[in-house]
N, C-alpha and C positions, 0 to 999 in steps of 0.2 A: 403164683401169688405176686402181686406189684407191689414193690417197698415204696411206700409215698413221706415224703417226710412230711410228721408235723412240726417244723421248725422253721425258725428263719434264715433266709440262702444265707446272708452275712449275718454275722453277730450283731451287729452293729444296728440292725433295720428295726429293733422290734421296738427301738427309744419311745415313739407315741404311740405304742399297743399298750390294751387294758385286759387287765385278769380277763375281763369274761370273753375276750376274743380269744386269746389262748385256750382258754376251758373249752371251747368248743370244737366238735368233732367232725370232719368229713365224713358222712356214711360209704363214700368210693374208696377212703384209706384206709391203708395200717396202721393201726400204731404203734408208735415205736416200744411202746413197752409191750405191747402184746406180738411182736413179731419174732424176734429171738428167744427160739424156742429149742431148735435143733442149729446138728453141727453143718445141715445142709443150708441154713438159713445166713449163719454165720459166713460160708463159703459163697453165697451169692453177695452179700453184702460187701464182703472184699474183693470177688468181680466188680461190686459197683465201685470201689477205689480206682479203680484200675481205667474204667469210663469214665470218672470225672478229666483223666488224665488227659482226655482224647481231644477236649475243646479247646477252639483256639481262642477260646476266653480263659483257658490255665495256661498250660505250657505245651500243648498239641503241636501239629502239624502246622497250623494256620497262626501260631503265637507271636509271629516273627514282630508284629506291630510292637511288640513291649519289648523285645532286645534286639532284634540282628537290624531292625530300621532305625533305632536309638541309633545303631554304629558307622564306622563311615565302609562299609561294606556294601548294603541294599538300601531303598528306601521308596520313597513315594513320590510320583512324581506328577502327578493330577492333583494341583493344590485346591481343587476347587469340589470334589468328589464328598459327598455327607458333607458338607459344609466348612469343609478343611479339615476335619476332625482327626484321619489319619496322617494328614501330612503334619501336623502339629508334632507330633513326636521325634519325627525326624528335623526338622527344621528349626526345633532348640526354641519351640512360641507355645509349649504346652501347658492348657489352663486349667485350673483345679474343677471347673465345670464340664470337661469332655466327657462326653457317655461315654468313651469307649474304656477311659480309662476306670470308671465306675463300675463298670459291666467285665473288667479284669480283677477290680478290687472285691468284688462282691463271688464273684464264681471262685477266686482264689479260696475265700471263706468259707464258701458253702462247700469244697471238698476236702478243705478242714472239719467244717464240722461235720462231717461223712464218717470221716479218720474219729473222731473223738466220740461220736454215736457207738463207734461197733466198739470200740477201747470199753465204755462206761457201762455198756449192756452181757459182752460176751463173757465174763465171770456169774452169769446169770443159766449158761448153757452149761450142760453136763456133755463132755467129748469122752469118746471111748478110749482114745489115746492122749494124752497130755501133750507132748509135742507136735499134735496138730492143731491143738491151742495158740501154741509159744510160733509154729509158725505163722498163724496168722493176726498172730498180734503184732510180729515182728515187721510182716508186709504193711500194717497199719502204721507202724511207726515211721516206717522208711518214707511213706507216702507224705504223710504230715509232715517230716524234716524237710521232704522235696521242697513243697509248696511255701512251708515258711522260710526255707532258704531261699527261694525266689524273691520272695516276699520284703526279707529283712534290707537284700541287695538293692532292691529298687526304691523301698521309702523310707527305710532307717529305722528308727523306730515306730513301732507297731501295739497295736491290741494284738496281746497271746494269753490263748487257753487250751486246755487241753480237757474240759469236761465240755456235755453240751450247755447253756443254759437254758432255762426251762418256763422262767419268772421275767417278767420286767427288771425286776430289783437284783435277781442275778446277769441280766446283760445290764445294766450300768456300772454295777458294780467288778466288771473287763472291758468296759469301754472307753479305756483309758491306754497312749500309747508306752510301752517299755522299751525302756534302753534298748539297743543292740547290742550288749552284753549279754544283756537275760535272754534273749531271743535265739542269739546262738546257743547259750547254756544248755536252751532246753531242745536245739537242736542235735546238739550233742548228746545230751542222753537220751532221745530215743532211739537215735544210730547205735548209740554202745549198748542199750539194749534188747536193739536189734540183729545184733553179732549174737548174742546167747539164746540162739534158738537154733533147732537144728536146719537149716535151711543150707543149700547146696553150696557148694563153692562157685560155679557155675551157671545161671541157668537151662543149660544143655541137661541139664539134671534134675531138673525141675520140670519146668514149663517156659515156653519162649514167651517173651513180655512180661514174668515175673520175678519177683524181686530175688537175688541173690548174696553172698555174702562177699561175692568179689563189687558189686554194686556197693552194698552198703559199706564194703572199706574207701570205693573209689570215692564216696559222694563225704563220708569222712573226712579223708584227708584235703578236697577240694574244700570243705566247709576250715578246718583248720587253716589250709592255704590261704583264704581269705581272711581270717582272723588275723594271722601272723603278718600280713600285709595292711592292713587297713585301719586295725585295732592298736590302741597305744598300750594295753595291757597284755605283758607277756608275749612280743613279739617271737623271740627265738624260741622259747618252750609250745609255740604254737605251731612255727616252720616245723620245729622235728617232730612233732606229732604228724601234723600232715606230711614227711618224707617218710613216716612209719608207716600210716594207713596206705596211702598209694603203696609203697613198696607191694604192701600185701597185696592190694590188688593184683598188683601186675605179677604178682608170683602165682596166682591162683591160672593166670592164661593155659590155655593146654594146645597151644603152638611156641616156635620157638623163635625165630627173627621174626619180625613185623612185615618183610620181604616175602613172607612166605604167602603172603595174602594180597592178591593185587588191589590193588586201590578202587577199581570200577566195582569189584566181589562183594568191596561193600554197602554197596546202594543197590545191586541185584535183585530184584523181587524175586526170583529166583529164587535165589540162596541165602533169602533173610532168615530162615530157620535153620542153617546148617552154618553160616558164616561166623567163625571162632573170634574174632573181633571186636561181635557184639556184645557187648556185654549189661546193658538194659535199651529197652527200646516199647517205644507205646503203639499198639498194632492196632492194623488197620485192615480190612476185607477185602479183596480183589471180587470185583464184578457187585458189591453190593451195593445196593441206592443210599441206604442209609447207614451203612460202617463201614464204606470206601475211603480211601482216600483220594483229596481233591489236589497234592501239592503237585503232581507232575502237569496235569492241567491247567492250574491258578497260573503254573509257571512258565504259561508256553507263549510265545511270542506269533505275532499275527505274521501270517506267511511262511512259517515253521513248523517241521512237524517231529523232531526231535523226539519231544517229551512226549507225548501224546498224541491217539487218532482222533483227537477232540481238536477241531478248527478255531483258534482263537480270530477274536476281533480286536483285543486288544496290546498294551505292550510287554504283557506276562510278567515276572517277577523282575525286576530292576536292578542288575548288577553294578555298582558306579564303577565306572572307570578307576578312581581312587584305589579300587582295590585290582581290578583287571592290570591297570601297571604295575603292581605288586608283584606279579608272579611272575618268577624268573624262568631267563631266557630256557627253554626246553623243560620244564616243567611237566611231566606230563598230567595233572593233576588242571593244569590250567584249560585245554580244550576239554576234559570232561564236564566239566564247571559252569564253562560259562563258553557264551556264544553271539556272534553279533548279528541281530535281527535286520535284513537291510529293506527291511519293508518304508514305504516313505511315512508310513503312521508309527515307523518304531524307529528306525536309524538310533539302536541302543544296544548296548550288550544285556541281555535277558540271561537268567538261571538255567544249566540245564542238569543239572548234580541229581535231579528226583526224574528217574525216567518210568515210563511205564507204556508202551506202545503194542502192550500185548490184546490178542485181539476177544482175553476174556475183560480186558479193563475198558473196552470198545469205544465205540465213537463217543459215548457219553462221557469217556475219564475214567470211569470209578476203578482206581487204582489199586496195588496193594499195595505200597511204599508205605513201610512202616516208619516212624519217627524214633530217628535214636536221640537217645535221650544222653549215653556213654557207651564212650568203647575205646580200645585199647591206647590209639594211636593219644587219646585224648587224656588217659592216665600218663602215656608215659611223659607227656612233652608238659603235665602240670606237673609230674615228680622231676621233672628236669630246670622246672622251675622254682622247685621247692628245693633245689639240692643247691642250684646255684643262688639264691635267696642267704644258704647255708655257708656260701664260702667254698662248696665241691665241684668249681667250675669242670672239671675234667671228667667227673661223673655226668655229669648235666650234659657233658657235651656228646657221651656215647650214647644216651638216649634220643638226642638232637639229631643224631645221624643216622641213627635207625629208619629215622620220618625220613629225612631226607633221602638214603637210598632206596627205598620204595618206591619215589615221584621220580627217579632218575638225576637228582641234585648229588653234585661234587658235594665231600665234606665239609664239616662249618670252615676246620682249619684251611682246605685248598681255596674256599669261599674269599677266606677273608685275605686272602693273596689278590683276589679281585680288587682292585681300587674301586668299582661302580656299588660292590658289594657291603667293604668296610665303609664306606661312607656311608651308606644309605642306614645300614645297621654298625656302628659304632663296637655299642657293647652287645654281651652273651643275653644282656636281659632283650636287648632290644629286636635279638638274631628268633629268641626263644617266640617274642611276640609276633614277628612277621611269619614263625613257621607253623604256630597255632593257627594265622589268620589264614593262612594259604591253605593248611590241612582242613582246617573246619568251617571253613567258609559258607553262609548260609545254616548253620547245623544251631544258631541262637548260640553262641559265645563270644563274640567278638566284642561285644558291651561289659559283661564280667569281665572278660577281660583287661580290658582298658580302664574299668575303674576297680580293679583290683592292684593294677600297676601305677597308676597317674594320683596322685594330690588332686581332689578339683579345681585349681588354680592351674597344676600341672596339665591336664586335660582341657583347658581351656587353650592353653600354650599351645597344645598338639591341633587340634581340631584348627584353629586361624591358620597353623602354619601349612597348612593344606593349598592346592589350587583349587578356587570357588569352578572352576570349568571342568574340573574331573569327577564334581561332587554334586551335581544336578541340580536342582530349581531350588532345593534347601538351602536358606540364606546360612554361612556357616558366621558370620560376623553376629546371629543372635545368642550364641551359646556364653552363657555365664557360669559361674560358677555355682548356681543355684541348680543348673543342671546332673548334677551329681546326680541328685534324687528326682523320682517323681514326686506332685500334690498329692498331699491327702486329698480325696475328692473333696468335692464343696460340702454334696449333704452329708457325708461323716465330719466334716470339720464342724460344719451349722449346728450338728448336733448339742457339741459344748465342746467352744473354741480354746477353752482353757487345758482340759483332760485331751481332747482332741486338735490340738495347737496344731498351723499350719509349719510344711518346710521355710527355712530363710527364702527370700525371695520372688514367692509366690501373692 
C-alpha cells in the first residue's frame, strides 16, 4: 500500500485554501485516517521518518548548502550556477526570495508533519506489545526534535506544532513564529520522552540507521549545549545538563579509547554497519539508482579518481584553503580529507572524506556512504566543551587528546609549547573549536558551531579577520550581523508580516 498524504508539505502553505479543496479526495490515496490500522502500518510509516531524513532538502547527504557552505570550511564557487542562488549562502548576500532556501523550509516541515501524523493517529492502533508502541513513538520524537533543532539554529524563532492541522482555521491559528525558548522547550521534551521507551543503548541492538538511546542522549546534551551557550536564561543549569546527557552518551560506547578505531574505519562503506563509532547515521544503498548515495561522486574533482569510478567534469566539492591551513603539520586526518585537484579547470583542493570506488557503486556512483548524522568522536569533543564552558578545563582537555591521538597530534599541553600553535589557538575554547573543525570537517557542523560559540557581532569579527584569498570568490567583507540567521522565505513572511515578521536586516 502507498501512504499519500493528504496534507500540506509545510504548515504554512494551506493560508489561501478553501474548506471544499481540503474535503476533497484523491481516488489514487490513502487516507490518513483510514490508513493506520495495524502495527505493520505504523512500522512503515516510521520507515517513512526515516526517508524524509535522506533529502538534501532536510539534513541528508546533499544538505551541506544550509550548513557546512554557510561555514568557512566548503562552499560554492560558480557564482553564476541557478542564478547564484546557491552561492548566495555562502557569500553572506542571502535573499528572503531564494527557492532554495524555501524548498529547505518547506521539506523541513513536511517531515515534521510526517512526525506529528504518526504521534496523532498511533493511539488509534491496538499493538500486541506495548513497548513496541513506546518504541516507536520514541523514534518519532527523536526525529521531530532533529528537524526542529535544525530548524530553531538557523531561523530563530519559528512556527511549532506538534499535531497535524487539518482546517484552514487550524494552520492560521500556528502560523505564527515562537520564541526559541518555546521551541527548545518542546525540543526537549520529546528527547526526555524519548529516553523512556525501551529502545537500545546502542543501535548495534537495534537496527543500523535507527534511533538509539546513546543518540537521543547525544543530540540532548548538544540541544542543552546550545541553550547554555546562546540563551540568556539559565546558562549554567543548561551547561550541566548538557555535560550530563553527553556524559551518558559517551558511557553507552562499547569500545574503550577512541585510538582504538582508526579514523579512515569511519567513513568505510565497508564497515558502516560494524564501525562502533557510529552512533546515528541516515543510510544509503550501494549500487541502487534510486537510494544510492551521490556524495562520493558530487565530490570528485575533474581529473581525479579518488572518490569514485564516476568521471567528473567538474570541480567536485570545494574545500577552501581557509580550512586546508588549518590542519596541522602531520595530521593524518588532513590527506584523508581533502586533496588538491591539479586539473587546469580545478587547480582547488576538492573533498575526498566520502569515498566509494567499489566496483558495485560503478561507473555511475551510486554509492553506499551512509551520512552520519553522530558519532563518538563528535560527543566527546562537545562534552569537552560543555566541561570547559563549566570551569573543568582539565577534564575537557582528556577528552581533547583522545581526538588528537587518533590523527597522530601531540597533546594539547605539548601543543601549546608550540608558539605557531598558542598563537593561532590562544585559549582551550578556541583549541576545542579548531579540533572539532579538523575532526568533522565537511560532516555539516562547522556553522553550529561557530554560532554556538561567537556573539553575531563576534562572528562578524571572525569571518573579516580571515584572508579573502584562502576563502574563494565568496565576498567575505558582506557578512553582517544579520547573518546569524537565515530569512523567513518571502511567501511565509507575505503570508502575514506581522505573525510571520521578518529576521533584522533582511
Amino acid at each position: 500500500m502507498k501512504w499519500k498524504y493528504i496534507l500540506p508539505i509545510a504548515i504554512m502553505t494551506l493560508g489561501s485554501c478553501s474548506k471544499d479543496f481540503l474535503d476533497q479526495k484523491d481516488p489514487n490515496a490513502t487516507l490518513i485516517d483510514d490508513y493506520f490500522k495495524t502495527e505493520n502500518d505504523v512500522l512503515l510509516a516510521v520507515n517513512g521518518l526515516y526517508q524524509a531524513l535522506r533529502s538534501g532538502n532536510t539534513i541528508g547527504e546533499t544538505s551541506s548548502l544550509y550548513s557546512e557552505q554557510r561555514s568557512d570550511n566548503t562552499g560554492t564557487n560558480d557564482n553564476q550556477s541557478n542564478s547564484g542562488e546557491p552561492f548566495q549562502f555562502n557569500d553572506f548576500s542571502l535573499l528572503p526570495s531564494n527557492s532554495y532556501l524555501k524548498t529547505h523550509w518547506v521539506n523541513m516541515y513536511d517531515g515534521i508533519a510526517r512526525c506529528n501524523t504518526l504521534l496523532a493517529h498511533i493511539d488509534g492502533v491496538s499493538f500486541s506489545n506495548e513497548d513496541t508502541k513506546k518504541r516507536y513513538m520514541a523514534e518519532a520524537k527523536f526525529i521531530r526534535a532533529l528537524l526542529y533543532f535544525h530548524m530553531v539554529r538557523k531561523w530563530g524563532a519559528i512556527p511549532l506544532t506538534t499535531v497535524p492541522p487539518t482546517t484552514t482555521d487550524e494552520v492560521s491559528a500556528i502560523a505564527y513564529r515562537q520564541e526559541e525558548r518555546i521551541v527548545y522547550g518542546q525540543i526537549i521534551k520529546d528527547l526526555t520522552e524519548a529516553l523512556d521507551s525501551n529502545l537500545p543503548n546502542e543501535q548495534w541492538d537495534y537496527a543500523v540507521g535507527r534511533v538509539s538511546k546513546a543518540a537521543i542522549n547525544a543530540l540532548l546534551g548538544q540541544v542543552y549545549l546550545t541553550m547554555g551557550s546562546t540563551l540568556s536564561e539559565n546558562p549554567q543549569a543548561n551547561l550541566q545538563q548538557a555535560e550530563a546527557y553527553l556524559s551518558a552518551a559517551y558511557d553507552m560506547r562499547s569500545f574503550g579509547e577512541l585510538q582504538e578505531i582508526p579514523y579512515t574505519d569511519v567513513f568505510d562503506v565497508n564497515k558502516k554497519n560494524t564501525c562502533k563509532e557510529l552512533v546515528f547515521q541516515i543510510q544509503y544503498l550501494q549500487g541502487d539508482q534510486n537510494y544510492s548515495s551521490a556524495i562520493a561522486r558530487n565530490n570528485q574533482a575533474k581529473g581525479e579518481t579518488i572518490n569514485s569510478l564516476k568521471p567528473s567534469t567538474g570541480s567536485g566539492g570545494m574545500a577552501k584553503r581557509d580550512l586546508v591551513n588549518d590542519y596541522e603539520q602531520g595530521d593524518l586526518r588532513k590527506d584523508f580529507s581533502v586533496k588538491f585537484a591539479a586539473d587546469p579547470q580545478v587547480s582547488d583542493w576538492f573533498i575526498t572524506k566520502f569515498r566509494d570506488t567499489s566496483p558495485a557503486a560503478g561507473a555511475q556512483g551510486w554509492g553506499g556512504n551512509d551520512w552520519i548524522v553522530i558519532r563518538y568522536a563528535d560527543i566527546m569533543l562537545l562534552l569537552a566543551e560543555a566541561k570547559m564552558k563549566l570551569g573543568k578545563d582539565s577534564e575537557a582537555i582528556v577528552l581533547l587528546n583522545q581526538v588528537r591521538a587518533r590523527a597522530g597530534m601531540p597533546s594539547y599541553q605539548e601543543a601549546m609549547r608550540n608558539t605557531a600553535y598558542a598563537t593561532k589557538y590562544p585559549t582551550l575554547k578556541e583549541a576545542i573549536l579548531h579540533e572539532r573543525r579538523v575532526e568533522l570537517a565537511f560532516e555539516n557542523h562547522r556553522w553550529f558551531d561557530l554560532i554556538r560559540n561567537y556573539t553575531a557581532e563576534e562572528l562578524v569579527a571572525y569571518f573579516k579577520s580571515k584572508n579573502q584569498s584562502d576563502y574563494g570568490l565568496a565576498n567575505l567583507n558582506n557578512i553582517g550581523t544579520k547573518d546569524r540567521y537565515f530569512p523567513i522565505p518571502y511567501d511565509e513572511y507575505q503570508l502575514d508580516p506581522e505573525k510571520m515578521y521578518q529576521n533584522p536586516g533582511y
